[in-house]
TORGU-507644 format. One record per residue (C-alpha): x, z, y. Coordinates in steps of 0.25 Angstrom, whole numbers, plus 5000, padded with zeros to 4 digits. Layout:
fiza px->X&pz->Z&py->Y
...
END
This chain:
fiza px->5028&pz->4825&py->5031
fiza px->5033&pz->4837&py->5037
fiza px->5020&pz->4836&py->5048
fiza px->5009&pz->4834&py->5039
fiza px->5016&pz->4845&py->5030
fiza px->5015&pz->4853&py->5044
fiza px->5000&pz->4848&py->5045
fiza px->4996&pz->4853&py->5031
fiza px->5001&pz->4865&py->5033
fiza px->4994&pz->4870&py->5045
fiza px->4981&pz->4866&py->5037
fiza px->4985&pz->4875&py->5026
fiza px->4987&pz->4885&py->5036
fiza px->4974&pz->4886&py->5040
fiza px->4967&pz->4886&py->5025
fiza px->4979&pz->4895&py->5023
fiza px->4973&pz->4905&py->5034
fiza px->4961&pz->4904&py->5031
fiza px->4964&pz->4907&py->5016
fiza px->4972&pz->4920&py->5021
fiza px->4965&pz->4926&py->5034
fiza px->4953&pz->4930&py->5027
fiza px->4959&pz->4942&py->5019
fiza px->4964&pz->4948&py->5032
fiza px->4952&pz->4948&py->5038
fiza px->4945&pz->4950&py->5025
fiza px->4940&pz->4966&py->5028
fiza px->4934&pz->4963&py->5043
fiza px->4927&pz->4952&py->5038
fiza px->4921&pz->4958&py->5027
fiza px->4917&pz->4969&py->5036
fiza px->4910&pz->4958&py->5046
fiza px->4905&pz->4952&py->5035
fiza px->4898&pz->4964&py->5027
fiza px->4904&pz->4963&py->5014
fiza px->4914&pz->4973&py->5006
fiza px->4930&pz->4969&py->5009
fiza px->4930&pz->4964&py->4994
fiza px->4919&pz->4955&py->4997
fiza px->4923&pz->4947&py->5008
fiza px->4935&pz->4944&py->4999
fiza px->4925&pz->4931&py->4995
fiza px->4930&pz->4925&py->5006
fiza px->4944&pz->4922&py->5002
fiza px->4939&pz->4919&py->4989
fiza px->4927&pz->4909&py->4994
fiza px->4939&pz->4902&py->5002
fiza px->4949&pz->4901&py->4991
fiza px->4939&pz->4898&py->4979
fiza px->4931&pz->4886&py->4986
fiza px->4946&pz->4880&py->4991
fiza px->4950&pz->4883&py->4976
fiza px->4937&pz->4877&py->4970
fiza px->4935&pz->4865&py->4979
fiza px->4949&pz->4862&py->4981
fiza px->4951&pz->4853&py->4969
fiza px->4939&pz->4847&py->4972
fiza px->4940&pz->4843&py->4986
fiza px->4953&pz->4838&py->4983
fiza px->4944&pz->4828&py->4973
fiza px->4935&pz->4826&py->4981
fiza px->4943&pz->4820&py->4996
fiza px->4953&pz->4814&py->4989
fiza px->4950&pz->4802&py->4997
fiza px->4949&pz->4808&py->5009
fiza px->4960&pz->4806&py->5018
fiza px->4969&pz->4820&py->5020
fiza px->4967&pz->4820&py->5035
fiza px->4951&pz->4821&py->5032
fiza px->4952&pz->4829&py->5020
fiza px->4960&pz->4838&py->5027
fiza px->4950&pz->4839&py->5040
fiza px->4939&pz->4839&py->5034
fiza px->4945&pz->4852&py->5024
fiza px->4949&pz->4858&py->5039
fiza px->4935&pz->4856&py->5044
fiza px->4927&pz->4862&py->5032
fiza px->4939&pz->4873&py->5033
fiza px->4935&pz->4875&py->5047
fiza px->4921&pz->4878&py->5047
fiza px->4921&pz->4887&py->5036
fiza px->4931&pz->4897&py->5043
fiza px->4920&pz->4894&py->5056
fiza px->4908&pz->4897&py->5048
fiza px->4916&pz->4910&py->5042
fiza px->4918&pz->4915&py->5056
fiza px->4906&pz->4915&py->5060
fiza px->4900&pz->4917&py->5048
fiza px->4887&pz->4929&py->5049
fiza px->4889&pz->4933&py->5034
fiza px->4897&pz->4934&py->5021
fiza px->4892&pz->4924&py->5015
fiza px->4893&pz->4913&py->5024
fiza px->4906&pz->4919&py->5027
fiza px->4908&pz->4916&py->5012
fiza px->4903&pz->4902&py->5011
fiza px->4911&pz->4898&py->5025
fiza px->4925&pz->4901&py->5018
fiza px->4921&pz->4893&py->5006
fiza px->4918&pz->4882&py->5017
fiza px->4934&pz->4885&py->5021
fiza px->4937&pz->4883&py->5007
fiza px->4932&pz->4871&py->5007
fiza px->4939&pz->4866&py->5018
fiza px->4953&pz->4873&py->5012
fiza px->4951&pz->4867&py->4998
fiza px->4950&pz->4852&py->5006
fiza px->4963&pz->4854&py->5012
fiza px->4973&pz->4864&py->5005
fiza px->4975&pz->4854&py->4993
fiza px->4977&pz->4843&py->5001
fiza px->4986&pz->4848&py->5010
fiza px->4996&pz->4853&py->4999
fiza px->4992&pz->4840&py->4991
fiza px->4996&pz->4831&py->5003
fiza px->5011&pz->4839&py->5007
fiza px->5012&pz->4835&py->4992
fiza px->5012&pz->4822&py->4995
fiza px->5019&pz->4819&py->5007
fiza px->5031&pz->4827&py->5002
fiza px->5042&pz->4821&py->4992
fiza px->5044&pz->4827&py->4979
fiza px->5057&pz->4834&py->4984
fiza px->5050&pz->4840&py->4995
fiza px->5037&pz->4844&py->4990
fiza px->5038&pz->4859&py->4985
fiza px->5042&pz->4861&py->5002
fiza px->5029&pz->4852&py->5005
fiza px->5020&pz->4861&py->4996
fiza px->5026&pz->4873&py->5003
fiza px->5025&pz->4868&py->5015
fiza px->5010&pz->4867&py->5016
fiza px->5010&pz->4879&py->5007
fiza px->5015&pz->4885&py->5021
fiza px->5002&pz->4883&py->5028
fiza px->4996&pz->4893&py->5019
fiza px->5006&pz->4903&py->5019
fiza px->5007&pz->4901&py->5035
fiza px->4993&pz->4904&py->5035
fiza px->4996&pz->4919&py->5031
fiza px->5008&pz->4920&py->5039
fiza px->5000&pz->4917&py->5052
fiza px->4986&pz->4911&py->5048
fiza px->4981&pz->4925&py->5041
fiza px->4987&pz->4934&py->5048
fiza px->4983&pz->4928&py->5062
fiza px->4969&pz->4927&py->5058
fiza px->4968&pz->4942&py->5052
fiza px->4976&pz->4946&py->5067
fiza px->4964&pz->4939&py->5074
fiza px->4954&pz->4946&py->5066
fiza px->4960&pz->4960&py->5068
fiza px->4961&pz->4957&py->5083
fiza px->4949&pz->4952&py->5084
fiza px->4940&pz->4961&py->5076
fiza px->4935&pz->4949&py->5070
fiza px->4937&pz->4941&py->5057
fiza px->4929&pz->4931&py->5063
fiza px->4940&pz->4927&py->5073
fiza px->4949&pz->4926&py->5061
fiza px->4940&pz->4913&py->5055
fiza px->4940&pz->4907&py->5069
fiza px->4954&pz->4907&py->5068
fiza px->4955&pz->4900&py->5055
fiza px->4943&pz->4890&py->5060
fiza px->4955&pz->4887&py->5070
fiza px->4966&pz->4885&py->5060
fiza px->4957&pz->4874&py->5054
fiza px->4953&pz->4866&py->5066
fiza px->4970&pz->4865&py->5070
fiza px->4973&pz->4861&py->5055
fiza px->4962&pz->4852&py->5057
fiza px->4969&pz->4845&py->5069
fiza px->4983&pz->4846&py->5064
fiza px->4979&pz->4839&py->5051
fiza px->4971&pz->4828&py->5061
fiza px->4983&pz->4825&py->5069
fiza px->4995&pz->4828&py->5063
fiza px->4994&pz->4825&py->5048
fiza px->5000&pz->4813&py->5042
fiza px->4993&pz->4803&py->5034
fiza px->4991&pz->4807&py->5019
fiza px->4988&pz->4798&py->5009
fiza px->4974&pz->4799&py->5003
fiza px->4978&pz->4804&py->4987
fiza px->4972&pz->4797&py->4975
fiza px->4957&pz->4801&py->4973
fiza px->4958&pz->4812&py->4960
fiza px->4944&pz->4817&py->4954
fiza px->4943&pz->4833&py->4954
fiza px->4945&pz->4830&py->4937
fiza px->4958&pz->4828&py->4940
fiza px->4962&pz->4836&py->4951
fiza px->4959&pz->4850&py->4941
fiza px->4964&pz->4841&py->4930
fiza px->4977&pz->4847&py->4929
fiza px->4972&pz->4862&py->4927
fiza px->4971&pz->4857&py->4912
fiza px->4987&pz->4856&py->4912
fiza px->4993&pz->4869&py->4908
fiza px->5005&pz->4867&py->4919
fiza px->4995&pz->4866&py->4930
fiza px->4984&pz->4876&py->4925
fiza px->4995&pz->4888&py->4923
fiza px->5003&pz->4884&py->4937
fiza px->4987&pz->4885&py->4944
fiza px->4985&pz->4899&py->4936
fiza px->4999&pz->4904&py->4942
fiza px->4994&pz->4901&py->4956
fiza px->4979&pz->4908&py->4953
fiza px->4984&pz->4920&py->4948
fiza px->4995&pz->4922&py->4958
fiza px->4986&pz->4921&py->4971
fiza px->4974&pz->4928&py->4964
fiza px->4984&pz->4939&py->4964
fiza px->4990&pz->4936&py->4979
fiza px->4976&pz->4935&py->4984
fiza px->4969&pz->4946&py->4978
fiza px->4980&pz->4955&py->4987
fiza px->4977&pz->4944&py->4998
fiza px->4962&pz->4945&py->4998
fiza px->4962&pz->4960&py->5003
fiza px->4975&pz->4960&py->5011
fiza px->4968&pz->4970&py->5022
fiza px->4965&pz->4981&py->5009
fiza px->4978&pz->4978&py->5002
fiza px->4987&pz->4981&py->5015
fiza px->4977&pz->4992&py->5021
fiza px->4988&pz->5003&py->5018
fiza px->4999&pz->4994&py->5025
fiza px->4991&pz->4988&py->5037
fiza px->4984&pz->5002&py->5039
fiza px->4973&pz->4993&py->5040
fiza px->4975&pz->4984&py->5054
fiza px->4973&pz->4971&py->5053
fiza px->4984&pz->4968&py->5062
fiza px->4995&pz->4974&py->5051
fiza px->4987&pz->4965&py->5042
fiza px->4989&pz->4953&py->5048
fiza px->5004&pz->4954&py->5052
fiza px->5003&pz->4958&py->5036
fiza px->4997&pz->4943&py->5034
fiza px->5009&pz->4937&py->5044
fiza px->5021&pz->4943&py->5035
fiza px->5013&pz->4939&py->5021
fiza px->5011&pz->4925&py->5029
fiza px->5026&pz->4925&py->5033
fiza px->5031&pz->4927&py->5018
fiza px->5021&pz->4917&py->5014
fiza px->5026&pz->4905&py->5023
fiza px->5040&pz->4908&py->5018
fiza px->5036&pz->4910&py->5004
fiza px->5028&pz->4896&py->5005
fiza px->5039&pz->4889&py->5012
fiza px->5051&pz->4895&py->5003
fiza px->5043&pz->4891&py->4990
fiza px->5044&pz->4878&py->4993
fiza px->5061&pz->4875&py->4994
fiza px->5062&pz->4886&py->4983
fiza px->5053&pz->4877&py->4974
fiza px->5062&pz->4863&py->4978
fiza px->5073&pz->4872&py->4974
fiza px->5071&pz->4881&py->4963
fiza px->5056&pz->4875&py->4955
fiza px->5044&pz->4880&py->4956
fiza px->5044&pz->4890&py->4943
fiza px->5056&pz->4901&py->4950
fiza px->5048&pz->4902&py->4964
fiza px->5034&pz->4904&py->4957
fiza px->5039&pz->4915&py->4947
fiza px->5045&pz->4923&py->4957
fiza px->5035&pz->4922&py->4968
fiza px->5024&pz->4927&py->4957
fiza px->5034&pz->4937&py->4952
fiza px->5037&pz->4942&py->4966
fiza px->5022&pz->4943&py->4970
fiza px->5018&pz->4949&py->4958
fiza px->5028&pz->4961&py->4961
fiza px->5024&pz->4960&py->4974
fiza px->5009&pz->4961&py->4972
fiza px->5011&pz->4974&py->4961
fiza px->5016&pz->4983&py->4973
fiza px->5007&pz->4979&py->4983
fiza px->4999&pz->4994&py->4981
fiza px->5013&pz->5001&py->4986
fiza px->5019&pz->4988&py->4994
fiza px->5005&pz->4988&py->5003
fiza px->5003&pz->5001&py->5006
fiza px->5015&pz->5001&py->5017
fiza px->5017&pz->4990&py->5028
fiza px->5032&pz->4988&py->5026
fiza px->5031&pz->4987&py->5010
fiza px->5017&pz->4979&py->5015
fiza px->5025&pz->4967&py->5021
fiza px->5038&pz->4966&py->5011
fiza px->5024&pz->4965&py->5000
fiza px->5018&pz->4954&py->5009
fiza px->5031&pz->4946&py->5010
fiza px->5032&pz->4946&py->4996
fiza px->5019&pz->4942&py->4993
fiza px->5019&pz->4929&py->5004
fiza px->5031&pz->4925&py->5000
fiza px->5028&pz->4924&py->4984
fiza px->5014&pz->4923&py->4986
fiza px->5014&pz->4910&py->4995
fiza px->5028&pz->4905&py->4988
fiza px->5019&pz->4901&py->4975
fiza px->5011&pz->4892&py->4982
fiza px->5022&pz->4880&py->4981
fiza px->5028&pz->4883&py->4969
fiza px->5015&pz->4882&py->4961
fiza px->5013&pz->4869&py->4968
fiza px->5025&pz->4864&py->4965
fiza px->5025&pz->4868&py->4950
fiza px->5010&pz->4861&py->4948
fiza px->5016&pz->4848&py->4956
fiza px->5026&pz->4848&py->4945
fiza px->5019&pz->4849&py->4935
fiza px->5012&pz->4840&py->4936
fiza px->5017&pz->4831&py->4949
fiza px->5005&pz->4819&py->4947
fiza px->4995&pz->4829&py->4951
fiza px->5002&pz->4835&py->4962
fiza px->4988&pz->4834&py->4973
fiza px->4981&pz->4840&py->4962
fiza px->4989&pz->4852&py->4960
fiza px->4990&pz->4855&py->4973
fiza px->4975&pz->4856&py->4976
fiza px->4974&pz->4864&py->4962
fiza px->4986&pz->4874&py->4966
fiza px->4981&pz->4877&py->4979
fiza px->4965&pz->4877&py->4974
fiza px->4973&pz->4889&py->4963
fiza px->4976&pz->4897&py->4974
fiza px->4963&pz->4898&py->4979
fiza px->4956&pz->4902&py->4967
fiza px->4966&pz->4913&py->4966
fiza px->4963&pz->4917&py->4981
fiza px->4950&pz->4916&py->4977
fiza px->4950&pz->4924&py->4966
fiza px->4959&pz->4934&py->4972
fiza px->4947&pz->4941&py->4982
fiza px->4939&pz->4946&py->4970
fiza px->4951&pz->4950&py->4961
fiza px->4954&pz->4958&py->4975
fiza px->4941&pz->4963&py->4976
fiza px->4941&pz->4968&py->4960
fiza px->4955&pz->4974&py->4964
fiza px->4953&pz->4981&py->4975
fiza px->4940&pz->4988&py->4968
fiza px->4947&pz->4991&py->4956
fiza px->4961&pz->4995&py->4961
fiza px->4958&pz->4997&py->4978
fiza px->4967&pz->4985&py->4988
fiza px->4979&pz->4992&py->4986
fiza px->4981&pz->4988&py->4973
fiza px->4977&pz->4973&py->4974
fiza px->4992&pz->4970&py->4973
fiza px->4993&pz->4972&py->4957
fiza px->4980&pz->4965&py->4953
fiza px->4987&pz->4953&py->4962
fiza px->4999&pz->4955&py->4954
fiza px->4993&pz->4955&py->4940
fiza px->4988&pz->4941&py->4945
fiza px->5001&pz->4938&py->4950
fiza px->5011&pz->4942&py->4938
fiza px->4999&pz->4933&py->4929
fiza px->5003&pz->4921&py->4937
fiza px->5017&pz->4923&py->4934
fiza px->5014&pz->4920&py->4920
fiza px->5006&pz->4909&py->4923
fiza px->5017&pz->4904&py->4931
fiza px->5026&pz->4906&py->4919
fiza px->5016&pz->4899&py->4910
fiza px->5016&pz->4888&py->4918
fiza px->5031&pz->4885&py->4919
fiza px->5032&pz->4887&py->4905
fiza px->5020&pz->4876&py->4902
fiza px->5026&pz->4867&py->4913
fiza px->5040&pz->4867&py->4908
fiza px->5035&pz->4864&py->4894
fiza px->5027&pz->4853&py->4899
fiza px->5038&pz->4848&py->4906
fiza px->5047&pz->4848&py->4892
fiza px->5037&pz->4842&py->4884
fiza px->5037&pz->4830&py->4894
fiza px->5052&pz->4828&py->4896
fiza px->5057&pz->4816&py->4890
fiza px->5064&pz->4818&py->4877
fiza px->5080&pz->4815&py->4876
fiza px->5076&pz->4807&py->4865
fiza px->5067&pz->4798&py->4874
fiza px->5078&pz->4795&py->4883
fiza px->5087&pz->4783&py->4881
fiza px->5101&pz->4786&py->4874
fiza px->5111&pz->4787&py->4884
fiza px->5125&pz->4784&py->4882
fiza px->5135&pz->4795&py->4883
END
């Protein structure tokens, strides 16, 4: 288990950098590519909303398919897509060849967190999640900061995409030779994999997820401006800015998951939101210095990536028969909030300027609080009205 755990992970690394990279090298290639800063903030959102979109589907759709041929087949559409963007000669087939990428990310993220699901014990699955949940959050701990490092040496965004091209042929590999057999699940129809969004419990446990990482993303999107003050503008600063978020992120992903075993799911999820959401409301001050600049950004990973398995766990409990489901739902909901993060970022930064991008990602933040809260109170409800009554129970002697 522990092997194919490792296996899944590195995949999600690669998706994971490639998710992440683009913001860093975001101004540069909006330079090459002619467009204005906030523009080029399409190509986060054509990424994350065709995994988002097509997820769910995909899922439906290769449901027979064996895991080790979903997931090469995901690796190689995720491939050529980051291929095609590095070469590509304008902003629109620049556009077109991240959605391609999407693609490939939406064939293989949910499957991946579906399939750690299913070789963990009950016991132990909260650390599975998380642990796979660590290929993301590696991602910016090395993955983004690496690649923004490259295209600052370089001079050339370009180089960055070759780099993630790479990433996805080594996932490639180690998914061919290392990786475990995994049996095939049950064919389900698309119907009923977005079944469960009519169920209160799971709709308001999805919404926590959207609105916090619109929020976290729409700070994310345009890193370079936000941090401007702090980085003095090198791209160097910026990506060892990337590393230390990355660092708190891997620690945050990997913590969550014992916290969770021990405590439940609710405790960690309030006081990551709550946290962040502070966090987020000082950015305008915290950002403008690089010392305040890192204690901000460790914040940030450790809370911000410290949700991920929580929120997973709380949707597997709630509702434990549809667990594959809910987790190519959950992680499709944190792409729809990435995706829609670049245009509430690009609407920020004309109203208000970059600086001030941290409070609108809090207002989004403190509403997923109280969605979180809503949720609890609608899942422990649920959970009353289905406990078996003392009056059903057979008398027992004293």
């Amino acid at each position: 288990m522990n092997r194919s755990l490792v296996v899944l992970a590195a995949g999600m690394f690669a998706i994971g950098t490639d998710s992440f990279v683009i913001a860093g090298i975001l101004p540069d290639a909006a330079h090459s590519l002619g467009v204005a800063v906030g523009t080029a903030g399409w190509l986060l959102t054509a990424y994350a909303f065709t995994y988002a979109v097509l997820g769910p589907v995909m899922a439906a759709l290769t449901t027979r398919w064996p895991r080790r041929s979903l997931f090469l087949a995901g690796f190689a559409i995720f491939t050529t897509g980051n291929l095609v963007t590095a070469f590509a000669p304008a902003f629109g087939v620049a556009l077109a060849a991240r959605a391609l990428a999407g693609l490939g990310g939406a064939m293989v993220t949910p499957a991946a967190v579906a399939a750690a699901t299913a070789l963990a014990p009950p016991e132990r699955r909260g650390r599975a999640i998380a642990a796979v949940m660590t290929g993301l959050s590696a991602a910016t701990a090395l993955g983004a900061p690496i690649g923004t490092a490259i295209a600052g040496l370089t001079g050339n965004w370009r180089a960055t995409m070759l780099f993630v091209s790479a990433l996805g042929v080594l996932a490639a590999a180690g998914t061919a030779l290392l990786l475990r057999p995994i049996p095939t699940p049950p064919a389900v129809p698309l119907r009923t994999r977005v079944a469960p969004l009519a169920d209160s419990r799971i709709g308001l446990t999805l919404l926590t997820t959207l609105l916090v990482y619109t929020g976290l993303y729409t700070v994310y999107s345009f890193i370079g401006e936000s941090l401007d003050r702090a980085t003095g503008g090198s791209g160097t600063t910026l990506a060892a800015l990337l590393f230390v978020w990355g660092l708190a992120a891997t620690a945050g992903t990997l913590g969550s998951g014992r916290l969770i075993d021990r405590f439940g799911h609710r405790r960690i999820i309030n006081a990551a939101i709550t946290v962040a959401a502070v966090d987020f409301a000082l950015l305008p001050w915290t950002s403008a210095h690089l010392p305040s600049a890192i204690a901000a950004l460790l914040l940030w990973g450790v809370c911000g990536w410290g949700l991920l398995a929580p929120q997973t766990h709380r949707l597997i409990t709630a509702m434990p028969t549809a667990a594959p489901l809910l987790t190519g739902l959950a992680s499709a909901m944190v792409y729809v909030g990435v995706s829609v993060a670049p245009l509430v970022g690009q609407t920020g930064m004309a109203w208000f300027g970059a600086h001030w991008l941290g409070p609108v990602g809090a207002a989004f933040i403190a509403l997923g609080l109280g969605a979180a809260e809503a949720a609890h109170a609608v899942i422990h409800r649920h959970a009353r009205h289905n406990a078996p009554t003392a009056q059903s129970q057979p008398l027992q002697s004293k």
